[in-house]
Every structure is written in structure tokens, then in C-alpha cells.
N, C-alpha and C positions, 0 to 999 in steps of 0.2 A: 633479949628474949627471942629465942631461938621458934618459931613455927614451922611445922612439918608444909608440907607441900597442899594437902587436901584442906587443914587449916587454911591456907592461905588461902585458898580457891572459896574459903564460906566467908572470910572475912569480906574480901572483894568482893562477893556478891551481895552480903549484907551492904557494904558501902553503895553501893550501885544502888540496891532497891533503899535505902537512905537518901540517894542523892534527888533518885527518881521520883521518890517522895515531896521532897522538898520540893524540885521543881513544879512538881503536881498541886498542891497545897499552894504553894505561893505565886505561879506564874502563872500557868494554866485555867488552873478553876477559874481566880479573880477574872481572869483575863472573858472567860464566858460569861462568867456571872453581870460584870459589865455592859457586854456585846447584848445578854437580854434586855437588862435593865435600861439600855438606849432602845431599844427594841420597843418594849413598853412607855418607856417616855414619848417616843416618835408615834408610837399608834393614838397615846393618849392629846396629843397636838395636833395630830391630826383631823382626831374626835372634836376638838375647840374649834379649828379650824372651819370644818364644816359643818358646827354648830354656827358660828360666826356669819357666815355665806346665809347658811337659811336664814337666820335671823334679819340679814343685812336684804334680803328677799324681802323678807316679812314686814319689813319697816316701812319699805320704799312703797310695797303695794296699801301699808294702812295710810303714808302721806300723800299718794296720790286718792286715796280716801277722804281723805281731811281738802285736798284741793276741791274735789268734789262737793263738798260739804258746802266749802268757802264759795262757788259762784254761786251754785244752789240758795243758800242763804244773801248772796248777791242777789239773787234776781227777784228775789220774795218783794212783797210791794211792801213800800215806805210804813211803817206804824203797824205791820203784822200782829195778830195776838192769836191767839190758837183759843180763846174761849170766842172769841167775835166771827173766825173761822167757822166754828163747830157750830152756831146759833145760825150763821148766812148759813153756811149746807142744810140744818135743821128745816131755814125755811122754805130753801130750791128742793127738800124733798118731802115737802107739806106733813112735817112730826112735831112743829114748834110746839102745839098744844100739847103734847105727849110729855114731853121732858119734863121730868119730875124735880128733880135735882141738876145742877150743874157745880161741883168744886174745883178750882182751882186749886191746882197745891202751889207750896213754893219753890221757888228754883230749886235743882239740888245746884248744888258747885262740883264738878267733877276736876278730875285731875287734868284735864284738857284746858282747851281755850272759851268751849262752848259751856251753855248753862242749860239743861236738859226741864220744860218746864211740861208738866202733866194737868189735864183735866179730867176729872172723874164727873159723871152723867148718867143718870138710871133716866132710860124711857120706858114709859107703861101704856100697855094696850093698846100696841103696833102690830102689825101685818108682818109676817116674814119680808113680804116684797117689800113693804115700805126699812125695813130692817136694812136688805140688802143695799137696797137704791142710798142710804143714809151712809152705809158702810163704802160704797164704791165712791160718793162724792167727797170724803174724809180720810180716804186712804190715798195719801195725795206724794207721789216721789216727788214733783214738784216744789212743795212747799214745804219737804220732809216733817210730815203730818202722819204719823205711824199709829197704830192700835196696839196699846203694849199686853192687854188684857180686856177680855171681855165671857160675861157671864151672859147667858141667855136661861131663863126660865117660864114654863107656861104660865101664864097671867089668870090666877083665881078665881077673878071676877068676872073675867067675858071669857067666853068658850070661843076658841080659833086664835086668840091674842098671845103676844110675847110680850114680856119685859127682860128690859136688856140691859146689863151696866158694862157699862165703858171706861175704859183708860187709856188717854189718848196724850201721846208724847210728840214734841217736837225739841228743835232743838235753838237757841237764839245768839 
């Protein structure tokens, strides 16, 4: 098969933009498409990475939290209870006769080592001051003695009076 000269010159460049194809399509692209996709694999390792670090922050600073806890709960005196606490404060802030109620609840059990133990308390027909003075001997970092919740409403029956219910958390 005999081709003129100008044929020749279309074949040959059809082969050429065929060849250039193929290596386009088969060496080239892959070869990018690759180059991103390590691209994105390395940003997203990166992202672990420094998810990792914070987290390895965040651990370190709740166990030295938990150390805290541990002398804290050290140093508490021998046979602590958070209802015998709450009753001695009651009486160093002369409210004993006030206290309407006092419940204990039960431990919860948390996912920890500690057992988190709660007393609930309605006092009736207190004084703000005596309120506060009640609250400052009770809110104890010491003996981590916390107020988890607390309702204060005006007391019905005496004009100037509060009642107040409490939810006071420690931890054993």
C-alpha cells in the first residue's frame, strides 16, 4: 500500500497525538492523581497526628487532676461523710434548727476510680447572711465539698426569709 507524502505526514501525526495519548492517560495522569492522593493521605495524618498531641495534652492535664484529687481525698480526716460535714457547718453557722430535710442519695459508680456521693437539704426561714455564711463554710476545695445545685425561693410565711434547697457533691 503505496501513501502519498501528505498521507504520510496525517498518519504520523495521528500516531504521535495516539502515542501522546496513551502516555497521557496511562503515565501522566496516574502519576498526579497519586502525587494528590499521598497529598491528602499526609494532610489527613497529619490531622491524627495533632489530634493525638492534644488529646495526649488533655489526658496528662485531667491525670494530674486525678493526682490532685488523690491527696485532696488524702488529707480529708479519717471517717469523712459529707452529711456529718453539712450538719457540723449547719451548726458553726447557727441554721441547725432551719433544716428541713436532709437526703442522702446513693453513690453513683462512675467510670472512674472515685464514687461521687450527693446530699440534698431544704433550709426554711433563713437570712441571706445566714445563707451565705452556710454556703462559704460548705463550699470546701479542701475537702472537695461542691454545690452541684441550688434553688433559693422567698419563704411564704415570714416576710424578709429564704428557703433554699441544696445539692451538695463530694467525692470518696
Amino acid at each position: 500500500m503505496r501513501l502519498a507524502r501528505r498521507e504520510k505526514y496525517l498518519v504520523s501525526v495521528a500516531v504521535c497525538c495516539v502515542v501522546i495519548f496513551i502516555i497521557l492517560q496511562f503515565l501522566v495522569f496516574p502519576f498526579f492523581e497519586k502525587k494528590q492522593r499521598i497529598q491528602r493521605g499526609l494532610s489527613t495524618k497529619e490531622q491524627g497526628i495533632e489530634e493525638i498531641v492534644r488529646l495526649s495534652s488533655e489526658f496528662r492535664a485531667y491525670q494530674k487532676g486525678s493526682q490532685g484529687v488523690q491527696q485532696s481525698l488524702a488529707r480529708r480526716q479519717k471517717g469523712f461523710t459529707l452529711f456529718s460535714f453539712l450538719e457540723n457547718a449547719a451548726g458553726e453557722a447557727q441554721i441547725k434548727a432551719r433544716i428541713k430535710y436532709m437526703k442522702p442519695s446513693v453513690s453513683s459508680a462512675g467510670t472512674g476510680p472515685y464514687k461521687e456521693s450527693m446530699v440534698e437539704m431544704k433550709l426554711e426561714a433563713i437570712t441571706l447572711q445566714q445563707l451565705v455564711g452556710y454556703l462559704y463554710r460548705i463550699e470546701s476545695p479542701n475537702d472537695l465539698v461542691n454545690i452541684k445545685r441550688i434553688s433559693i425561693s422567698e419563704n411564704k410565711k415570714e416576710q424578709g426569709y429564704l428557703d433554699a434547697i441544696l445539692q451538695v457533691i463530694t467525692f470518696k
